[in-house]
C-alpha positions as CSV (number, residue, x, y, z in Angstrom):
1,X,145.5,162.4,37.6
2,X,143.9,158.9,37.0
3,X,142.2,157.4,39.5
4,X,143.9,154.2,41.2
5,X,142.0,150.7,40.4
6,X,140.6,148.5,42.9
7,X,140.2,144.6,41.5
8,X,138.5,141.8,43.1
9,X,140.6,139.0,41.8
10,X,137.9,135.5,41.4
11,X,140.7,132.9,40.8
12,X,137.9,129.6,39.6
13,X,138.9,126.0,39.7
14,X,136.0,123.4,38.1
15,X,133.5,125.9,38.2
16,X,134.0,127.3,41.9
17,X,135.8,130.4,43.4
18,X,138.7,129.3,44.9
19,X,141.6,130.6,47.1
20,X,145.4,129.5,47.7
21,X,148.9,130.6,49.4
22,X,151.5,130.7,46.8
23,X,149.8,128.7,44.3
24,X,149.1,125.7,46.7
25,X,146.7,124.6,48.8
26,X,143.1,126.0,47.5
27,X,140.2,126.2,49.4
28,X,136.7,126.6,47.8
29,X,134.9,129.6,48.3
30,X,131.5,129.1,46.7
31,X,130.0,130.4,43.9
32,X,132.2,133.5,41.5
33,X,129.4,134.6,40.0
34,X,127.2,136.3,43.1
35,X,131.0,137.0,44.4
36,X,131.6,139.3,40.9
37,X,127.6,140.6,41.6
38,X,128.9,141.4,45.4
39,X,132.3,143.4,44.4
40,X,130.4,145.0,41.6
41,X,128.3,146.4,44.1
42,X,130.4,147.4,46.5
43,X,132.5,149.8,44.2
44,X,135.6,147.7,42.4
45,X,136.7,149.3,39.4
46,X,137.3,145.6,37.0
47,X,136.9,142.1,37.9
48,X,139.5,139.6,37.4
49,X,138.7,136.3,36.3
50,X,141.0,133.5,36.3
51,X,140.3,130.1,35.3
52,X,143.8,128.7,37.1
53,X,143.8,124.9,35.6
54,X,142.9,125.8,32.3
55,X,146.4,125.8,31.4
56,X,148.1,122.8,33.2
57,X,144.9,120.6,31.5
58,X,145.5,122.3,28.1
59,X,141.9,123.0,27.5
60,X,139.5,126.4,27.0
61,X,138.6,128.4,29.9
62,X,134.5,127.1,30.9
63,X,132.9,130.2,28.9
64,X,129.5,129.2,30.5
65,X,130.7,131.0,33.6
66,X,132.3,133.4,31.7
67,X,128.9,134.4,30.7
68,X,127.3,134.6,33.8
69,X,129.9,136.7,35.6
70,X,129.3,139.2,32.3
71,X,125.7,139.4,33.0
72,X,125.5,140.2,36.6
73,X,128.4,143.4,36.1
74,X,128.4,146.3,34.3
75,X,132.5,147.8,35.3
76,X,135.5,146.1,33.0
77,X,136.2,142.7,33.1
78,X,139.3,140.7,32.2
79,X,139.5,136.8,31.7
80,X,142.5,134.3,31.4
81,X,143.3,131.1,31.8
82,X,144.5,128.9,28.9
83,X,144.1,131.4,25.8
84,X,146.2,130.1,23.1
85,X,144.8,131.6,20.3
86,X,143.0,134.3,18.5
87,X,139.6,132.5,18.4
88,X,139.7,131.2,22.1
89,X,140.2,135.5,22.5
90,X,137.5,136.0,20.5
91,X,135.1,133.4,22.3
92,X,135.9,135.6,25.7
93,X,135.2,138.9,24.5
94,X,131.8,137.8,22.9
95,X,130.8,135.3,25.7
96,X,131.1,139.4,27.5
97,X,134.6,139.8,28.7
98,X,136.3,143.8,27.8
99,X,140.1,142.2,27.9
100,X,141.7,138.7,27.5
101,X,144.5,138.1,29.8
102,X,147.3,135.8,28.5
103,X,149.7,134.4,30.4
104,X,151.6,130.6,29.8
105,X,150.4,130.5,25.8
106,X,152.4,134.2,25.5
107,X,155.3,132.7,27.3
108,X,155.5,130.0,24.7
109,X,154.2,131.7,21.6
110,X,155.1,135.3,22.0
111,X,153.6,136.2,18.8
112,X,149.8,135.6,20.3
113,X,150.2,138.7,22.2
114,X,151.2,140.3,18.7
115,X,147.9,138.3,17.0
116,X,145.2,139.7,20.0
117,X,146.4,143.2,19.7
118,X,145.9,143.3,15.7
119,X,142.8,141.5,16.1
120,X,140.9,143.4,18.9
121,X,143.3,146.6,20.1
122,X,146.1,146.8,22.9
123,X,143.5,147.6,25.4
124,X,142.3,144.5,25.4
125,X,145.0,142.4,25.5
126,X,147.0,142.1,29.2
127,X,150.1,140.6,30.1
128,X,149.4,138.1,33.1
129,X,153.0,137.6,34.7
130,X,153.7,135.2,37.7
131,X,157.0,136.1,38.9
132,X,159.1,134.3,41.6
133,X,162.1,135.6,43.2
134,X,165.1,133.3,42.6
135,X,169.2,134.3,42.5
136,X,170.3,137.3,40.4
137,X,171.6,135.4,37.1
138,X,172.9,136.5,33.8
139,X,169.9,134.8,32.8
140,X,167.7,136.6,35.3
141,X,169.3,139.6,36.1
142,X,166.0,141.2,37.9
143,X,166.1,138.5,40.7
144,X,162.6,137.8,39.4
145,X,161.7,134.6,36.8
146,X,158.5,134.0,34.9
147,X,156.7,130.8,35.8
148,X,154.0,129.2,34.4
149,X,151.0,126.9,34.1
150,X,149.8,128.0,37.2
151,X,152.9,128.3,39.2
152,X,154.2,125.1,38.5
153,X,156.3,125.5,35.5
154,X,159.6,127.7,36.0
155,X,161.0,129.1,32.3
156,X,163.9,130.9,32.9
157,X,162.5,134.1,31.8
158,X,163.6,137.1,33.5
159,X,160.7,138.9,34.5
160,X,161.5,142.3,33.7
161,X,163.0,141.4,30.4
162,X,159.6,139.9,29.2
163,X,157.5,142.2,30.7
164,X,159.4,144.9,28.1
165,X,159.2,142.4,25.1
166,X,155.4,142.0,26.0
167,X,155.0,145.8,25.8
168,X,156.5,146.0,22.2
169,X,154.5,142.9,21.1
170,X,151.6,145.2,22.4
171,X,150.4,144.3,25.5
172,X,148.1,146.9,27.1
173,X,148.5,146.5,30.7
174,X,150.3,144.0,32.6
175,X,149.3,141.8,36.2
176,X,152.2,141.6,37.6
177,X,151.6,139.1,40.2
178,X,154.3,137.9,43.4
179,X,153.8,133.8,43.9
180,X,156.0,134.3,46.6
181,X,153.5,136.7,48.5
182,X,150.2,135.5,47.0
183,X,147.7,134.7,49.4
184,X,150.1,135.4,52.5
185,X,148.0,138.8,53.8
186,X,152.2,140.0,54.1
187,X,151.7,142.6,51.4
188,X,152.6,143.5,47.5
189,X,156.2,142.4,46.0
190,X,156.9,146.1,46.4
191,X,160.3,146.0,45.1
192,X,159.1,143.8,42.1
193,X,156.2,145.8,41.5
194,X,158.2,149.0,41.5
195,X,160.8,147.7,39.3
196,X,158.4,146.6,36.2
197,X,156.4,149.8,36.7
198,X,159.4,152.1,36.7
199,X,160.8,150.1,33.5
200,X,157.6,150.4,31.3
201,X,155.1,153.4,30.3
202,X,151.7,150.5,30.6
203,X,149.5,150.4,33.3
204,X,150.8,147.7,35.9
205,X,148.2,145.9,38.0
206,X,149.7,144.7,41.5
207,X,149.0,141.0,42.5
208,X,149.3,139.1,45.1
209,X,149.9,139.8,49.0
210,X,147.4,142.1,50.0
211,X,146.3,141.9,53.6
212,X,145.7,145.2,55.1
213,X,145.0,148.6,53.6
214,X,148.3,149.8,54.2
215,X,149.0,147.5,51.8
216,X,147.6,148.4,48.9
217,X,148.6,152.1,49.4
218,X,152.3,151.1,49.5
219,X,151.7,149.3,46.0
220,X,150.0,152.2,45.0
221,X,152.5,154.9,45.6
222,X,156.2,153.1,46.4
223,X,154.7,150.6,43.9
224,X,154.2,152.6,41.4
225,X,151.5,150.4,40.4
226,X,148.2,152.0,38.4
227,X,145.9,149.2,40.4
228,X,145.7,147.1,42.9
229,X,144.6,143.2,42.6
230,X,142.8,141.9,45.7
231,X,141.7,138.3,46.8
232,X,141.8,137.0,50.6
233,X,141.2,140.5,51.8
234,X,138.0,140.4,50.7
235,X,137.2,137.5,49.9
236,X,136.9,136.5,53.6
237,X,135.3,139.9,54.5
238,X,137.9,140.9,56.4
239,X,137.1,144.3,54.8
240,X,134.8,145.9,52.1
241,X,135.7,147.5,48.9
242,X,134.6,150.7,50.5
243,X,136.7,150.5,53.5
244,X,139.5,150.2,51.2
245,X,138.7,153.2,49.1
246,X,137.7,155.2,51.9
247,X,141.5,154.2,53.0
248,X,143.1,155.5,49.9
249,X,141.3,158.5,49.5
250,X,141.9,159.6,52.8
251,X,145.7,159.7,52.1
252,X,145.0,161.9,49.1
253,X,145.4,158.7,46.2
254,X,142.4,159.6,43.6
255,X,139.8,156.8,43.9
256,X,136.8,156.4,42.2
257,X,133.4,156.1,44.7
258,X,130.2,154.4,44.2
């Protein structure tokens, strides 16, 4: 059995970690590069790097940071934030980034997700999908749309449905993340969660909600998720990336341990 993924989640706004409820209302949390150096020490399995304005100013992610994060971790580490093309890919994953996470440019040009798996493998090229929950529809059946550009955009995407057309196009993995439960401590989207991982054979990342261990071990299992994205949890040390694996293992779910 694989072992279940624990990612610190550094969501950066001008340069700075930064932390919001539902999309809304960030707070600054200091520096993302000795944040990565901290979780890297602790045990996470990947770091997640988002630069979360990229998109709604319509300009490359800052790759300066990019590079620094790189040099103080040696686990996987994923990047996103306003990737609209094969070269902007290809400045990631040399400035030290393992995969590219695409989000709002895939929604609009399916075909880059198509482009990045040609150009550098599947395993380098995740879905990010920011899902809200809105009235069952012919044109959402799922109960779950795809928003974009940060949260601000809705698209009238059912979630399910593009998560399956972003596995053909060859997406590696997907982040499947809740804005209705980000930052809230209430817990994973479980029923979201479990309905993308039941409906496609890639790894699915859970994101958004995390507050307690219990948490994470419901995503896990009920979830069906392969890993768990974390953010306020630890970000204000309300526990350590230990505490959580210790957690996890002791309920028999296959972890790896510093």
């Amino acid at each position: 059995m694989l072992s279940k993924r624990i990612i610190p989640c550094l969501d950066v706004r001008n340069g700075l970690l930064t932390k919001g409820i539902k999309f809304q209302d960030n707070l600054d949390l200091g520096d993302p590069v000795e944040a990565a150096r901290r979780y890297y020490e602790e045990g996470a399995d990947e770091i997640v790097f988002y630069d979360i304005t990229a998109s709604a100013e319509d300009r490359g992610i800052f790759l300066g940071v990019v590079e620094k994060v790189a040099e103080a971790i040696f686990i996987p580490f994923s990047v996103g934030g306003g990737l609209s093309s094969v070269k902007q890919m290809r400045d990631v994953l040399l400035a030290g980034a393992e995969k590219v996470s695409l989000n709002s440019a895939a929604v609009k040009n399916p075909d880059l997700i198509a482009q990045g798996a040609a150009a550098f493998g599947s395993q380098a090229v995740v879905l990010g999908l920011d899902a809200k929950k809105v009235p069952s529809s012919d044109r959402c059946p799922s109960g779950y749309e795809v928003v974009i550009n940060g949260g601000r955009t809705p698209t009238g995407l059912d979630a399910l449905n593009w998560a399956q057309k972003a596995q053909e196009l060859g997406a590696g993995e997907i982040c499947l993340n809740s804005i209705d439960a980000d930052g809230t401590l209430d817990g994973y989207e479980i029923n979201l969660t479990s309905m993308i991982s039941s409906k496609v054979t890639i790894p699915v990342i859970a994101s958004g909600g995390a507050g307690r261990p219990e948490h994470l071990y419901q995503a896990l299992t009920d979830g069906g998720a392969s890993a768990a994205l974390i953010a306020s949890i630890v970000h204000y040390d309300q526990y350590r990336i230990k505490d959580l694996k210790d957690y996890l293992q002791e309920r028999k779910l296959q972890v790896r341990q510093i």
